[in-house]
C-alpha positions in Angstrom: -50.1 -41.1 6.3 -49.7 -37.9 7.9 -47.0 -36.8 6.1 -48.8 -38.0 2.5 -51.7 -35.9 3.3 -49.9 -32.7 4.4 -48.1 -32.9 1.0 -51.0 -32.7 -0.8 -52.7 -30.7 0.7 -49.8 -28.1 0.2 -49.6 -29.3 -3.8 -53.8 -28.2 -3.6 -52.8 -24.8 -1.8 -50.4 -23.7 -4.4 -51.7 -25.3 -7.4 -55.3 -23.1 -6.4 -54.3 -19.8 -5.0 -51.9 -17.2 -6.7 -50.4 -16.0 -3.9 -49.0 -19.0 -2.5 -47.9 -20.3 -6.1 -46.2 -17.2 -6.9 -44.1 -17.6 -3.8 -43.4 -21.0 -4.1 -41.8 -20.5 -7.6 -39.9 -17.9 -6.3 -38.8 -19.6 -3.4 -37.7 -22.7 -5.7 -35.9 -20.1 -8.3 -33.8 -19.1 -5.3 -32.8 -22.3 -4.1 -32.2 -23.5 -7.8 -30.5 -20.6 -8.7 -28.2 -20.7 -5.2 -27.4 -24.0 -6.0 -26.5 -23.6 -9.9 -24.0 -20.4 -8.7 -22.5 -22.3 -5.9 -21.9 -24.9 -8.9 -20.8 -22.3 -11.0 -18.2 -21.0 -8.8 -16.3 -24.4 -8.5 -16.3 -25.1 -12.0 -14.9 -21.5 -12.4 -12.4 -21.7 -9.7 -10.9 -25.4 -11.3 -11.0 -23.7 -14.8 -8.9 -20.5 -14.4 -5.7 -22.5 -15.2 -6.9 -22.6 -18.9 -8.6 -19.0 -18.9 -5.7 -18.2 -17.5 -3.4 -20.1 -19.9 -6.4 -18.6 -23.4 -5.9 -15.2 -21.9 -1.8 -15.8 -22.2 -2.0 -17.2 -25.9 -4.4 -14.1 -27.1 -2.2 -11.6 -25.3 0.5 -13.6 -27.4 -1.4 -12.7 -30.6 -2.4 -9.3 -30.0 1.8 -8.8 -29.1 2.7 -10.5 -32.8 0.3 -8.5 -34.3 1.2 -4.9 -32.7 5.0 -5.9 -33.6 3.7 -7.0 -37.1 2.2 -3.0 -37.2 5.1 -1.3 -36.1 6.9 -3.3 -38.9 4.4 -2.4 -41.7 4.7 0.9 -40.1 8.3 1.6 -40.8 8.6 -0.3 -44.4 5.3 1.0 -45.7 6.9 1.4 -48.8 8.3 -1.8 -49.2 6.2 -3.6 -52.0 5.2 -6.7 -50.3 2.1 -8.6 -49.0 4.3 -10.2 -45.7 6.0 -7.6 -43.9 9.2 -9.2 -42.4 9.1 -9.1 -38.1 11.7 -8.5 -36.3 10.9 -10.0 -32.7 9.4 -13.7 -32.1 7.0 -14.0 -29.1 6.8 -16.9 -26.5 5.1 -17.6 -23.0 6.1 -19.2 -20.5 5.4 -20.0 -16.9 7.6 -18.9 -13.9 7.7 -22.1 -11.9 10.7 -20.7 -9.5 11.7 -17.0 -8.5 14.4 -15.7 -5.9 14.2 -12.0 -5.0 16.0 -12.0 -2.0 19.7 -12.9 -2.9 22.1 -10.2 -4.6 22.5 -12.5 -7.9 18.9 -13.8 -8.2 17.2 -15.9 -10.6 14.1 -17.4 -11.9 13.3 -20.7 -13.6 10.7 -20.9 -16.5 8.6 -23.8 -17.5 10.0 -24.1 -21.1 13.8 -25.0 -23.1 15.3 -24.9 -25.8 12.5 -27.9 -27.2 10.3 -24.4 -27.4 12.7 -22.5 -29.5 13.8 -21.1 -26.1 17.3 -19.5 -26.3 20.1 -17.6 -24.5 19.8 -13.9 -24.3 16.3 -13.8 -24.8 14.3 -10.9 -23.5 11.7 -11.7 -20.8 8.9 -9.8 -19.9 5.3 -9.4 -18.1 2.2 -8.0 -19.0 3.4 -4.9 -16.8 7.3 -4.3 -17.5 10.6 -6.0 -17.9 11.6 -9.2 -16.0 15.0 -10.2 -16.9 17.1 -12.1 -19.3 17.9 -15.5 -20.6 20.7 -16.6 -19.1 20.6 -20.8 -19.3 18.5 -23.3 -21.5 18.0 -27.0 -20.9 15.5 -29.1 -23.2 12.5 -28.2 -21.0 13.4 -25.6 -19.0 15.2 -22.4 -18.8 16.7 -20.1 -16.6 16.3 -15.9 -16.1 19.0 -13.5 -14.5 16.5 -11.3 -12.6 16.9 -7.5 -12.9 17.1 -7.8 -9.2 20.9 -9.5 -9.9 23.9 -7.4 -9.3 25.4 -8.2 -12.7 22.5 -6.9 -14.6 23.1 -3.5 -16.5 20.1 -2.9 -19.1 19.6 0.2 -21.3 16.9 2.2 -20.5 15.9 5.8 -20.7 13.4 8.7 -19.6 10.1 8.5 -21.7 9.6 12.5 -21.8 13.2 13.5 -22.7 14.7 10.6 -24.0 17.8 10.8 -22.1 19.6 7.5 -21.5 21.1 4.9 -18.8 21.3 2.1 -17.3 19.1 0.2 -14.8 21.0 -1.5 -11.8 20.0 -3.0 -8.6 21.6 -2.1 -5.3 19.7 -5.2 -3.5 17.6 -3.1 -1.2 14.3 -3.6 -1.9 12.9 -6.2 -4.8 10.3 -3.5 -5.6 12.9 -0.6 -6.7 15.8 -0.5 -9.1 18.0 1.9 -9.8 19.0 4.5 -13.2 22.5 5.6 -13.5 24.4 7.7 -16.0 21.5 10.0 -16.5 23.6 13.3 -17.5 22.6 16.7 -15.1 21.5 18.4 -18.0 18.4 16.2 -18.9 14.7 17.2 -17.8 14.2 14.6 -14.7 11.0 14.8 -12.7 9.9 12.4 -9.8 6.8 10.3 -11.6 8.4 9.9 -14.8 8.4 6.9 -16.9 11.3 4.7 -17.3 11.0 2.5 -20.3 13.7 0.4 -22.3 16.1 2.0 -24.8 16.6 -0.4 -27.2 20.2 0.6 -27.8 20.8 -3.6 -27.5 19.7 -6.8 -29.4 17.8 -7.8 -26.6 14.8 -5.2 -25.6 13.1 -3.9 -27.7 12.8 -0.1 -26.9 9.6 1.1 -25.4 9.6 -1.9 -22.6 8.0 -0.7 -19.3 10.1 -0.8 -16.7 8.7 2.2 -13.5 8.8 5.6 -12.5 10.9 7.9 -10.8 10.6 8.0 -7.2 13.2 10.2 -5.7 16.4 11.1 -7.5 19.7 13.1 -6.4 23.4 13.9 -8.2 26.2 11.6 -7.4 29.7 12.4 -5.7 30.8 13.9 -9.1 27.9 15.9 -9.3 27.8 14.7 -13.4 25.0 12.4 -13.4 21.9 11.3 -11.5 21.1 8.8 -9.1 17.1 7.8 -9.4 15.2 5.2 -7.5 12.4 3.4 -9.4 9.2 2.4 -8.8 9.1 -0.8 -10.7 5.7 -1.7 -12.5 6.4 -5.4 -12.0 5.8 -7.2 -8.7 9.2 -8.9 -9.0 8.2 -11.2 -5.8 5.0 -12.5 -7.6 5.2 -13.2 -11.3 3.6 -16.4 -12.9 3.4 -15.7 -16.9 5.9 -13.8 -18.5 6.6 -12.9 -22.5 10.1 -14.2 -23.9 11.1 -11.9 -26.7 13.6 -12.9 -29.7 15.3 -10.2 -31.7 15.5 -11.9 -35.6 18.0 -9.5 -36.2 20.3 -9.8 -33.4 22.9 -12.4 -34.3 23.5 -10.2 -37.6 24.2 -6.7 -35.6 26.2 -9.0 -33.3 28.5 -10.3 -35.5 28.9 -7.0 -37.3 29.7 -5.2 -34.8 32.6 -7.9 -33.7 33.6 -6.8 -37.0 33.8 -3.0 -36.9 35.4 -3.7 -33.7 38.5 -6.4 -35.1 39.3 -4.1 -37.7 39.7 -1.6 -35.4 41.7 -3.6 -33.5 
């Protein structure tokens, strides 16, 4: 009885005076609203698989369409409504990743059922991963750049001079350029990107800057650590990149090469 009269009696109070009704509806917005962001927060936390996954597929687009660009770009005077591109886009999902071997390897969540293939380009939203190297019907696997038989073209943003990026299994976080010619313009903090003098990356990739550098024995060339972008002991989503026009280049160039044989 008690207990029914005091909660009346409080109804009374706030229905009647300002004061205390004002305070009560703030006191009840604050609970409510506590309680709705608590809510909030789970739901968020159990959905960032699929943001996470949306965010993938529109960073997918925007990459078609930026190729697509470049394309209409270079053959602006073609007369033609569809623009032929020359690199197909795919995601994928790193679901294994060894950084601390000399030959090391990932594992990706998609195969050849996805129109994966051998010798396709892999990439993250920050720089280059690694290469195609084996394809099953649902998965595939990646030789890492942090493998000791991976030699990939890449160059010095500002001057253009080229090399090639090795690994001398130190430290998962820096690679190495070599072949860089004494006469180019090197400076520590310089941009490393792809040279795409292959059919695999396209040129322009990301790759890290230049953290220390020195001539080798011969004194001809350069030796330059690299600061990569990637995180190459945490990667989850990556880019797989397929050149259109690389079987064609491949197979003449085994020709230019028989005949000169």
């Amino acid at each position: 009885m008690f207990a029914v009269l005091f909660t009346i009696s409080v109804a009374l109070t706030i229905q009647t005076h300002n004061y205390h009704n004002n305070k009560f509806i703030s006191s009840a917005n604050y609970i409510t609203g506590g309680v709705y962001t608590f809510r909030n927060n789970i739901t968020d936390y159990f959905s960032l698989g699929k943001e996470n996954e949306q965010l993938l597929q529109e960073n997918l687009m925007l990459r078609k369409k930026l190729e697509e660009f470049k394309e209409k770009v270079v053959l602006e005077k073609l007369d033609s409504t569809v623009i032929p591109n020359k690199y197909e886009y795919f995601t994928a999902r790193v679901i294994n990743n060894n950084y601390s071997k000399t030959k090391n390897q990932l594992t990706l969540d998609k195969g050849w059922k996805d129109s994966i293939k051998i010798d396709l380009a892999v990439i993250s939203s920050k720089g280059i991963v690694g290469i195609v190297s084996q394809v099953s019907e649902n998965y595939a696997t990646v030789q890492s750049i942090l493998n000791t038989q991976s030699r990939i073209n890449a160059k010095l943003k500002n001057s253009g001079d080229f090399g090639s990026l090795i690994w001398d299994t130190k430290n998962p976080n820096i690679a190495q350029l070599i072949d860089i010619p004494r006469i180019a313009k090197i400076e520590k903090g310089d941009t490393i990107v792809t040279g795409g003098r292959s059919t695999i990356f396209p040129e322009g990739i990301l790759i890290g800057t230049i953290k220390d550098f020195h001539l080798d024995n011969d004194d001809n060339y350069y030796y330059v650590n690299i600061d990569l972008f990637n995180d190459m002991t945490s990667l989850e989503h990556v880019y797989l990149i397929e050149n259109n026009d690389a079987q064609e280049i491949i197979e003449l160039e085994k020709g230019v090469e028989d005949e000169e044989q």
